[in-house]
N, C-alpha and C positions, 0 to 999 in steps of 0.2 A: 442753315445747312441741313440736308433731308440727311445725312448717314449713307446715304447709297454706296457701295464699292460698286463704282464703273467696271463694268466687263463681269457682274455677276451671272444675269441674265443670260450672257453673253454663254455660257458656259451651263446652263439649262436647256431648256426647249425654243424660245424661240429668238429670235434674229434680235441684238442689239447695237445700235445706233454708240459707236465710240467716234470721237472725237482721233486721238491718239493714245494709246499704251503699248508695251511689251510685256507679253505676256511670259514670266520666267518658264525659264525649262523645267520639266518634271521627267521622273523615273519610268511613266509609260507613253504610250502614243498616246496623242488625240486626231480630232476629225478636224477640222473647221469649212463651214461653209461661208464665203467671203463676195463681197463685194464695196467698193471703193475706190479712195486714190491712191492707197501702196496699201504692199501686203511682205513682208518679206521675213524667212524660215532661214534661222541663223545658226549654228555653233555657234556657244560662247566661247568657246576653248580653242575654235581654230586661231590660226595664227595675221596675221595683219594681212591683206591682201588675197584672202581665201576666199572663193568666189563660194555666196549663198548659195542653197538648196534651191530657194522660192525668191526672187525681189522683180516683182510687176509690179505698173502702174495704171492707171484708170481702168480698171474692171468696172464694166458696165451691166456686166449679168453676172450671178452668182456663180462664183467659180469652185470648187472641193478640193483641197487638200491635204494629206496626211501629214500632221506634225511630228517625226519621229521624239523620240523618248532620247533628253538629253539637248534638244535642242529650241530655241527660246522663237515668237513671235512677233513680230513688230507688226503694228495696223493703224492706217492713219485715215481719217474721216469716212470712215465706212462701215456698213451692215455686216456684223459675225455672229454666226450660231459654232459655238465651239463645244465637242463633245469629247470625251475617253473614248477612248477604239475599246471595243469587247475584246475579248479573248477567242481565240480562234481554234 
């Protein structure tokens, strides 16, 4: 067992190869640059049948989206570069 935490990389500089995770929510944005088989931008707090921000499937090019602050990542067999939004 290497010790790796999957999706470390991920959340650096360059693009890493996940499998599947969710990545929990945090107190600020982030960026994520994605491609894959799902990608999908959730409220954990909405309620049952609350339609996601983000839930696409086969991204075939690198697609960009903002992960607002508070809300959680889902990513399954695909390329993520995920970063913090600066301050503006």
């Amino acid at each position: 067992m290497s010790g790796k935490v999957e999706g470390v990389a991920a959340q650096e500089v360059q693009p890493e190869y996940i499998p599947a995770r969710i990545f929990d929510a945090e107190k600020e944005d982030r960026k994520i640059a994605f491609k894959g088989a799902l990608i999908r931008i959730s409220d954990p707090n909405a309620g049952k049948g609350t339609e996601d921000l983000v839930d696409l499937r086969d991204i075939t090019q690198y697609e960009y989206y903002t992960v607002p602050a508070g809300f959680e990542l889902e990513v399954i067999d695909g390329w993520v570069k995920l970063t913090k939004s600066s301050a503006s």
